[in-house]
Every structure is written in C-alpha cells, then in structure tokens.
N, C-alpha and C positions, 0 to 999 in steps of 0.2 A: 802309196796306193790309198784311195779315201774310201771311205765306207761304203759305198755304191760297187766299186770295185771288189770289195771284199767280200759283199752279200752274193754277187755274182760268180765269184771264184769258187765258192763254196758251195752254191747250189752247180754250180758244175762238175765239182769234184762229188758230190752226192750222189748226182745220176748219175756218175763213172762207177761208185763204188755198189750203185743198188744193181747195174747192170752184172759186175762183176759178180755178186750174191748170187744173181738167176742162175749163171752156168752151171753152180755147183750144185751135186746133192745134197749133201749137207744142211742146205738153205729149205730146202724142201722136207726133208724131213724134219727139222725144225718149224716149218709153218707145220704140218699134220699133227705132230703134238701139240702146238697152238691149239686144231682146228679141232680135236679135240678131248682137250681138255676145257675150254670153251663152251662146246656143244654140249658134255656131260653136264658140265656145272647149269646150263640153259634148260637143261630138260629134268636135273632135280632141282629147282627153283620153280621151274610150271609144276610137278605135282605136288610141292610142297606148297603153294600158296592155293592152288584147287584145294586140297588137303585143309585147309586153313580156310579158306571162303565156307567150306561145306561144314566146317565144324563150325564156323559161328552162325550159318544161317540155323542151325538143328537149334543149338546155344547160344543163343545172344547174349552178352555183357549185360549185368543192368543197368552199371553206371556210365559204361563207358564205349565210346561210338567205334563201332568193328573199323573204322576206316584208320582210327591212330595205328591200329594193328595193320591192317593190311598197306600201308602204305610205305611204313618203313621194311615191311618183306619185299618190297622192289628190290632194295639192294642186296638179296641174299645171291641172285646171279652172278652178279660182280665178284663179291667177298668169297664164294665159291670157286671161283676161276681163278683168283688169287693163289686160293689155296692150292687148289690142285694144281697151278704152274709154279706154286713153290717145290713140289714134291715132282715132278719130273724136270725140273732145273738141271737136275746132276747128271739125268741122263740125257739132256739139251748140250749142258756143256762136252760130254764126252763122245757122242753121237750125232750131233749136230752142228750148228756155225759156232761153235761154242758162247751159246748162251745168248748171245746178243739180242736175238730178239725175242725171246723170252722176258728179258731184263725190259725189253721196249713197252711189251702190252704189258707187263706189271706196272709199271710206272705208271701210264696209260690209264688202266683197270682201276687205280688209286685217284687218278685224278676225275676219273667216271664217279667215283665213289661218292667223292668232294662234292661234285656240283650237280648230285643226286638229293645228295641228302640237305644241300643248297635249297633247293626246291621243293624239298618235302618239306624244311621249318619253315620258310623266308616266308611271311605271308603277302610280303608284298611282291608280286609277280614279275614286275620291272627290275627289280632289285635282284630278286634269287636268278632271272637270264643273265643278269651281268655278271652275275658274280660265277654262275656255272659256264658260260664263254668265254671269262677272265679266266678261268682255272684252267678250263680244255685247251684253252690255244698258248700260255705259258706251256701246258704240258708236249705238246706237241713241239712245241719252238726246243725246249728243255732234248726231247726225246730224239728228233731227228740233227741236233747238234748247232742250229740256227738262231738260238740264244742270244749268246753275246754279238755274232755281226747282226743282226735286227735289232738290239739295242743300239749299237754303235751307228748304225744307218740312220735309225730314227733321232738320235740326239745329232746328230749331223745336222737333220733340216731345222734348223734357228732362227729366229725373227727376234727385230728387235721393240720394244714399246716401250719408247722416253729413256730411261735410263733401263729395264729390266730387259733383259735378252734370257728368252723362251726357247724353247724345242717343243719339237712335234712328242717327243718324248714325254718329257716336264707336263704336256698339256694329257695327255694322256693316263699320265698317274694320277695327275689332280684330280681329271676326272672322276676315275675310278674310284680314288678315297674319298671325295668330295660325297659322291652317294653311299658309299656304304660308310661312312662317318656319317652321314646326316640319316643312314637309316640305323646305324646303334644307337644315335643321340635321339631319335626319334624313339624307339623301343623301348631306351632307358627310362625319357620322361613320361611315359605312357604309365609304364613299369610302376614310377616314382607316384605319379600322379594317382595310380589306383588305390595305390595302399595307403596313401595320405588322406583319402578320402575317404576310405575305411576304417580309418585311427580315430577311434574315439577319443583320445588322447588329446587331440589340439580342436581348438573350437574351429567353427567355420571360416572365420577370417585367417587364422593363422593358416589352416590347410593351401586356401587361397593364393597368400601372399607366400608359400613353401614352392608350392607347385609354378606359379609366375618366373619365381628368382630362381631353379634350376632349371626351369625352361629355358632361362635368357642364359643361365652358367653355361650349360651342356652345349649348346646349339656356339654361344661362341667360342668353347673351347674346339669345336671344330671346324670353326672357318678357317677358325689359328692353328690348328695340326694340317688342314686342307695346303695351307699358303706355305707353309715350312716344307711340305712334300713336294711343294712344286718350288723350291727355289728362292722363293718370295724375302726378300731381306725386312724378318720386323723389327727393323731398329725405327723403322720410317713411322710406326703406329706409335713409339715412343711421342715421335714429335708431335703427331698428330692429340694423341691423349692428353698431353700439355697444353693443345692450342683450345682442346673442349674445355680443358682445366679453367683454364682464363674466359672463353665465351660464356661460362656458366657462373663463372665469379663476379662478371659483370653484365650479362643481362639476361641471365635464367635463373637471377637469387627466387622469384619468387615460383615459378616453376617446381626451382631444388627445394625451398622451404613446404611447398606442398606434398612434394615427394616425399618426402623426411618424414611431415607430418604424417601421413598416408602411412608408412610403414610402423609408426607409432603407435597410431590407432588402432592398427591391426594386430600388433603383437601385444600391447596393455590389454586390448579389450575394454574399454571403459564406454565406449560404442559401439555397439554389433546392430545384425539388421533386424530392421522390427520394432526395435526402441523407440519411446514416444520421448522428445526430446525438447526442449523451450531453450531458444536464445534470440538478448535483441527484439523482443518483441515478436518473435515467432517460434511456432511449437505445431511439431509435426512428427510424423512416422518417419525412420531410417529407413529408406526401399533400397540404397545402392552404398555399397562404402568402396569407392574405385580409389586406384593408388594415387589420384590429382582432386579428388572433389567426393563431396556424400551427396546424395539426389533426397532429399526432404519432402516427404507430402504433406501439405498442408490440411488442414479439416476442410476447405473451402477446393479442394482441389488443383490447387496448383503445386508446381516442382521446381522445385526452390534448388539451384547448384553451390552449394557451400562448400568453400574452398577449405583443405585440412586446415589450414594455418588458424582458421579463427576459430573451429573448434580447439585446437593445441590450444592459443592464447588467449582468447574469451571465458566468461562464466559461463557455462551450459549445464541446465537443467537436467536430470537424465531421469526419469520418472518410472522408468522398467529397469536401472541398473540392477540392482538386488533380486526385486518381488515386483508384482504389479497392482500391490494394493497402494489406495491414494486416499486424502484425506480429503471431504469437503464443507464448507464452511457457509455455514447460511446467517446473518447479521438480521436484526429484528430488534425495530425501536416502537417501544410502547409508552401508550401514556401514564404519570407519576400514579393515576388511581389505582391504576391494575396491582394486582397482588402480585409479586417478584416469583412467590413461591410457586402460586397455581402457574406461573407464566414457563416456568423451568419444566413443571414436570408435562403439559400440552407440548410444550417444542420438543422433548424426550419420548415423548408418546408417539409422536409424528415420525419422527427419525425410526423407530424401532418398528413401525406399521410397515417402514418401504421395504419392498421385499427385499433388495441389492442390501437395503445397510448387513454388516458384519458385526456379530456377538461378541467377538473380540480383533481387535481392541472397540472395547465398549463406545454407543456415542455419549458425547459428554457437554452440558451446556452451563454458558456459565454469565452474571450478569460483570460486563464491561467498565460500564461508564454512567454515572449521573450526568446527563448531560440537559442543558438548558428548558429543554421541554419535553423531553421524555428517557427514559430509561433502556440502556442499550444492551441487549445479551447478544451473545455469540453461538450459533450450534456446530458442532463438530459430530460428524460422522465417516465411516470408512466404508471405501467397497473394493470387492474385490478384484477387479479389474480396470484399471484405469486409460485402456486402450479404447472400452466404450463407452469414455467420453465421461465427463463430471457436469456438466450444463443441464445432460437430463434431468438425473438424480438431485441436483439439486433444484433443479425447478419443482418436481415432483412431490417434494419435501416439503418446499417453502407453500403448494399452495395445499396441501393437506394443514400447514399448521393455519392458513388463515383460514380454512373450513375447520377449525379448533377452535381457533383467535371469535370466531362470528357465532360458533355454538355459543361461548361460553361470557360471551360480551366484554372479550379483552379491545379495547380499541390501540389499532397500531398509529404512532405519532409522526407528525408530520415536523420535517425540521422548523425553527423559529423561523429560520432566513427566508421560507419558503411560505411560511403563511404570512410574513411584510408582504410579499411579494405579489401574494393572492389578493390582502386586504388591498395594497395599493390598485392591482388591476380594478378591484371590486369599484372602490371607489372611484377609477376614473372613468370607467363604463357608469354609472352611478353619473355625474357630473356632465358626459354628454348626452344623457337620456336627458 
C-alpha cells in the first residue's frame, strides 16, 4: 500500500471513529466540560484584562508602554483553560470518553499558546504567521493522529535535480528553517551589531570590520544548517571551496592582498577616518577605509581610490596619528650686512604675533647656512591643528616678517644664479635697444 493509500485509509477510519464518538454520552459530556471549562477561563481573562486596562489608564507606567503588559495578558485565556482542563481531567477520564478529548484541546490549547506568544515577540509579521501556522497545523496533524501518514505522503512526492532527489517534504522544511534561521541569524546580527556600536572599547573601524565578518559568519552558517535540513550532500562545497582556493591563488592575488590589507588596517588602526595623510606625492583626508580601497580627498578636491596594499607597503605620512599638531617651516635668505641677531629675533617676533602659532612647543629659529650671497635662517613654528592646512599660516607668517624685514631695513637676498640670470637679461635687452 503507498502513502496516498494510507492517508486515505486513515482519514476513513477517523470519520468512522468521530461518528462512532457522536452516538455515545459520554462524548457529550465530555465536550460540556470542554465547553465549559473554556467559557470560564474566557470570561475570567475579559475581566481581568478590563481590570488591567483600567488600572493602567488611572496609572500609567512612566517608563514603560502599557501595551508590553497588555499584550502578553492575551494568553491568560489559554494558560486558564489549560488549567482548569487539568483539574476536571479526572473526572473527564471517569465520566466521560475517558479523557481523549480533553487530552486533544490541551494539546491544542498549548500549541495556541506557542504561536500566540509567536506573534506577540516575532516583530517581524511574516515570520511570527509562519511560525504560528507551522505550530497550529503540526498540532492538529499530531492531535487528530495524521502525523506520520502526511509525512509519509509528502516524502512520497520526489523529484529529481541532476544528481539531488528532493521531496515535497525536504522542500517544505527547508523552507520553514530557511526563514526562521535567516530571521535568528538576522536578530542575532542586529543584536550583535548594537552593542558593538555602543562598546566604547573598540575604535570605529574595528566595530565595523566585527559587525561585517559575523554578518557574513551567521548568515552563512545558515544557508549551511538550511541545506543539511533539506538533504543537501556538503561534501560538494568541499570541492567547490578548493576550486575558489585555486581561482584566488591565481587571479584574485590582488583582490586577496587588498582584502588582507583592508582588515589590517582596520584592526592596527594606524589609519582611521579623518586622518590627513601624504603618500606618493599626495596628501589628503581619510573619508572612507572600505575592506578593498581608502577613498582620499584631496585639498584640490578630488577622490583619490587607493588600494590597501599600497598603504600596507608604501611610506605613508600620517599627520593626525598621535595629535594634530604640525610643524611649519618658513626659509628666509638675507643679505651678508643684515645683523644675524636682529634677523633671529624679527622672524621670532613674527611667528609669536600669529595668532594659530602654539606657546609650547616654543617657535624656534635658527641661522642655516653661509651661503654664496646671502645668509640663510630657518623659522620653525607649531599650530594646533593641522587639518586647517599649513600654507595659510605659513604665508601669513612669512609676509608679517617682510613687513619687519622693510620696517627695519633687513634686505632679503636674492640667489647668485639668479641675479647672472637678471644681469645677463639686463644686458641683452641693453644690446637690442
């Protein structure tokens, strides 16, 4: 006999047996204590939640919204009815069909319970129907004895695809786990992701790169419990993981070496967002550090995609690792007459007048180099932020000290190479005049 046959045998021997039930008393008096103990439990669950609505409208909670209360008082109906058909059970079994269906709506009453309070957590609505339909109609299947021939019928209907041979069953389960694994996995990383975000403990990138990599753990640990539930032979991902093994060994090295880099950088920290950074000939602000590339803005406005690997292997400047204060350097060549002295303490005066320069660390100037025709100092000063730029400040600087340099009759020198250069033009303007 195949399973089609047996689901039929079964529901025919059921309506033989619910008929036989009707004739007797027995059957009847056990639905009226059903019917109520039921009703009782129905009518103290309405005055206890009226009871309960009215005391929170007089009192309202202050921290906390009357509805988490009144919501789960739904199920005191239920949990009621349980109770009180535990308690005339005895006189169900002795005075009625002995117990049977008493045993039925508790069972019943329990899986009402289930895929109540399904739908009172599950926020996701799609998800708490299934899982409360999945409940109620196992329970039913369970209760009126059609269980196992409805298993056995549905793994009956089989199809085959390539090598895998499916049932209406197999797809059925997967289903069902398929969503509510992908809405634990989904809850978990919500879960995970809040509190990582609120851990002051790991800096921004690390939080980041925490929440990414159990995003991608969680979600594919249950594709892979999803495939194992429906049948799914993973030996085949074996091979398949070896054939990615080899495609990345040989033409995703730089790809993987980005990747690698990327999580690197993430978990040193030697880069974070915001840093103003120099490599190469360029130097810009960190606006993005993605697990394949850093997004670079430059002073001029452009968005520079620099791949991990050259941060990993290059020198790179990092001007906000630490602190954000910056040194800047202003150069000034004067001629052999000027006094060294008075020339030190004008370029000192200048630097301390700017309002940006910093008191400590002091600026400091110093003279360089005898050089061929004039004499070369150095000024060094600090400001405290180096995100707004060092070009102002030093422009700023340099020409307070030549409105010093012109008070005070210092003349600034011009190189040797460069007055040939003038003499020569002079003279050959000179010569076609």
């Amino acid at each position: 006999m195949d399973a089609s046959d047996k689901l039929l045998q079964r529901l025919s021997l059921s309506s033989e047996e619910l008929v036989a039930a009707l004739t007797t008393p027995e059957f009847y008096v056990e639905i009226l204590m059903i019917g109520v103990s039921v009703a009782l439990a129905f009518l103290i669950a309405v005055l206890v939640r009226r009871r309960l609505k009215h005391h929170l409208r007089v009192h309202p909670p202050v921290r906390l919204d009357p509805e988490i209360i009144l919501r789960p008082a739904s199920l005191l109906s239920p949990l009621l009815a349980i109770l009180y058909l535990s308690i005339i059970k005895p006189f169900a079994e002795r005075y009625g069909d002995g117990g049977i269906w008493v045993n039925a709506v508790v069972q019943l009453l329990f899986a009402y319970v289930i895929a109540k309070a399904a739908l009172i957590l599950v926020q996701s609505r799609p998800v708490a129907y299934l899982i409360a339909i999945v409940v109620m109609v196992l329970a039913v299947l369970d209760v009126t004895g059609f269980m196992k021939d409805t298993v056995s019928y549905l793994d009956s209907m089989s199809f085959g695809v390539g090598s895998l041979n499916l049932s209406i069953l197999q797809i059925l389960q997967g289903s069902v786990i398929l969503v509510i694994v992908f809405w634990i996995a989904g809850a978990f990383s919500r879960t995970l992701e809040t509190y990582l975000r609120r851990s002051s403990s790991l800096s921004y990138n690390a939080r980041e790169l925490t929440v990414k990599f159990f995003k991608i753990l969680v979600y594919f640990i249950a594709v892979m419990v999803t495939l194992s539930a429906m049948g799914v032979d993973l030996t085949a991902f074996a091979v398949f993981g070896g054939a990615l093994g080899v495609g990345i060994g040989l033409g995703l090295q730089k790809i993987t070496a980005n990747f690698v880099s990327g999580i690197t950088l993430l978990l040193e920290k030697s880069i974070q967002i915001g840093d103003l950074i120099e490599m190469g000939g360029i130097d810009g602000h960190v606006r993005q550090l993605n697990i394949r590339y850093a997004l670079l803005e430059t002073f001029d406005g452009r968005e520079i995609l620099v791949p991990n690997e050259e941060l990993i292997s290059t020198k790179v400047i990092n001007w906000t690792h630490s602190n954000y204060l910056a040194r800047v350097e202003v150069n000034v060549r004067v001629a052999y007459d000027s006094n060294p002295r008075q020339v030190i303490d004008l370029m000192l005066e200048a630097a301390r007048e700017y309002k940006l320069c910093l008191k400590n660390p002091k600026p400091n100037c110093f003279l360089r180099e005898f050089a061929e025709s004039s004499l070369n100092f150095t000024l060094f000063f600090w400001i405290p932020d180096v995100r707004e730029g060092r070009m102002g400040p030093q422009s700023d600087v340099m020409m307070t000290i030549l409105d010093k340099f012109q008070a005070a009759g210092v003349r600034i020198s011009f190189p040797q190479r460069e007055m040939h250069i003038v003499s020569g033009d002079t003279q050959e303007l000179s010569n076609k005049a």
